[in-house]
C-alpha positions as CSV (number, residue, x, y, z in Angstrom):
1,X,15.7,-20.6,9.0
2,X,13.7,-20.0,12.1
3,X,13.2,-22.1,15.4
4,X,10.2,-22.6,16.4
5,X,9.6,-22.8,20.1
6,X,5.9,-23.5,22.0
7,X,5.0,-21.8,25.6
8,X,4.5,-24.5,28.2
9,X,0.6,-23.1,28.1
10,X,0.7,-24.0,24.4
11,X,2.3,-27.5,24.3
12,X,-0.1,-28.0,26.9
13,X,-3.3,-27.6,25.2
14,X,-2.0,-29.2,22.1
15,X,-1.5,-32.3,24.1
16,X,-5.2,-32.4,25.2
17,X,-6.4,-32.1,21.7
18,X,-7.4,-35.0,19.4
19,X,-4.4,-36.3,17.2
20,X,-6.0,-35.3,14.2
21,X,-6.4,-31.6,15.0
22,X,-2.7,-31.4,16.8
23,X,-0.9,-32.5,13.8
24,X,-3.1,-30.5,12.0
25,X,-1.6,-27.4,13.8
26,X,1.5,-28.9,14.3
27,X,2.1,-29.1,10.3
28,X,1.0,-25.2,9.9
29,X,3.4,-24.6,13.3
30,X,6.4,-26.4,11.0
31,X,5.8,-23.7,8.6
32,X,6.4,-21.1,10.3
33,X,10.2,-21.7,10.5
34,X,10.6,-21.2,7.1
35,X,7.8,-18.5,6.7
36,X,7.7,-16.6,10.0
37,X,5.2,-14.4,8.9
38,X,2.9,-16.0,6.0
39,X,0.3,-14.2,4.2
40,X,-2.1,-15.2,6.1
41,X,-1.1,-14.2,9.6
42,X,-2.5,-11.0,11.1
43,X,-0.2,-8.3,12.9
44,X,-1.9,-8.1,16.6
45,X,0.6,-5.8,18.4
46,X,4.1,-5.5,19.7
47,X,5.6,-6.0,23.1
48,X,7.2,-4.2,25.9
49,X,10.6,-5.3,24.2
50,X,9.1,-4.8,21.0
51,X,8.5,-8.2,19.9
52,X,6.3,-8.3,17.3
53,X,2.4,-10.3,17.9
54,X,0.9,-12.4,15.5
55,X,-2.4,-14.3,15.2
56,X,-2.4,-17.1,12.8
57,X,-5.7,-19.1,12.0
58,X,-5.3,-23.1,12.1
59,X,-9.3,-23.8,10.9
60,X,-11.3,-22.8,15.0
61,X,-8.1,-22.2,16.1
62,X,-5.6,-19.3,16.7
63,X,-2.4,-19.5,17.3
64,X,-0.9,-15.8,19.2
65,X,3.2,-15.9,18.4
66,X,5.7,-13.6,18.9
67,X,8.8,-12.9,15.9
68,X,11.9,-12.4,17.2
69,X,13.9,-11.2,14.9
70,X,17.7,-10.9,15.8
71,X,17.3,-14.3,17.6
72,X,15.3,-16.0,14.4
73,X,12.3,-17.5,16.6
74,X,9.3,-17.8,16.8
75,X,7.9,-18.0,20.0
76,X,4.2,-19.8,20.1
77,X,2.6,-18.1,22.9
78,X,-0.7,-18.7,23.1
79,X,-3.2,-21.7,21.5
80,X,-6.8,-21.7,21.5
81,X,-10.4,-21.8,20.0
82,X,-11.2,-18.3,18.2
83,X,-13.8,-16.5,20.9
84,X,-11.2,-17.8,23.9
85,X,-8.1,-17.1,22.8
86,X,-8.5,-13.4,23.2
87,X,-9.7,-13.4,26.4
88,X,-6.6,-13.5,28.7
C-alpha cells in the first residue's frame, strides 16, 4: 500500500476548486495508493534522483506525480487544467 502525499502547490489549488470537482480528484487521488500507476496514467519522465513522472487525467485536469518506489509514495506534485499544467 502506498501513501499518498500532495505538494503544498497542489493542496493549494485543490482548495480553490469547487467541492464537486476536488472530491472528484480527491477520489481518483485515493486510488493511487493502491494502484500507483493505473492504466490510464502516462509515463512523462524521470528525475534527477530518478523518480519516476506521471501525468494522470482527472476529466480538464492533470495531475503530474512522482513514484517512489523504495519509500512506497506517491508524491502529487503538480495540479492543474490540461494547456497550464505543462507550462512551468
Amino acid at each position: 500500500m502506498y501513501q499518498v502525499h500532495l505538494s503544498q502547490k497542489s493542496e493549494e489549488f485543490l482548495n480553490k476548486l469547487d467541492s464537486h470537482i476536488r472530491e472528484r480528484i480527491e477520489n481518483r487521488l485515493k486510488k493511487l495508493s493502491t494502484i500507483p500507476i493505473p492504466s490510464d496514467a502516462k509515463f512523462i519522465t524521470r528525475d534527477e534522483i530518478n523518480d519516476k513522472i506521471f501525468r494522470y487525467r482527472v476529466g480538464d485536469y492533470r495531475v503530474l506525480y512522482k513514484v517512489k518506489v523504495k519509500e512506497q509514495i506517491v508524491l502529487i506534485t503538480n495540479i492543474d487544467k490540461r494547456p497550464r499544467i505543462y507550462d512551468r
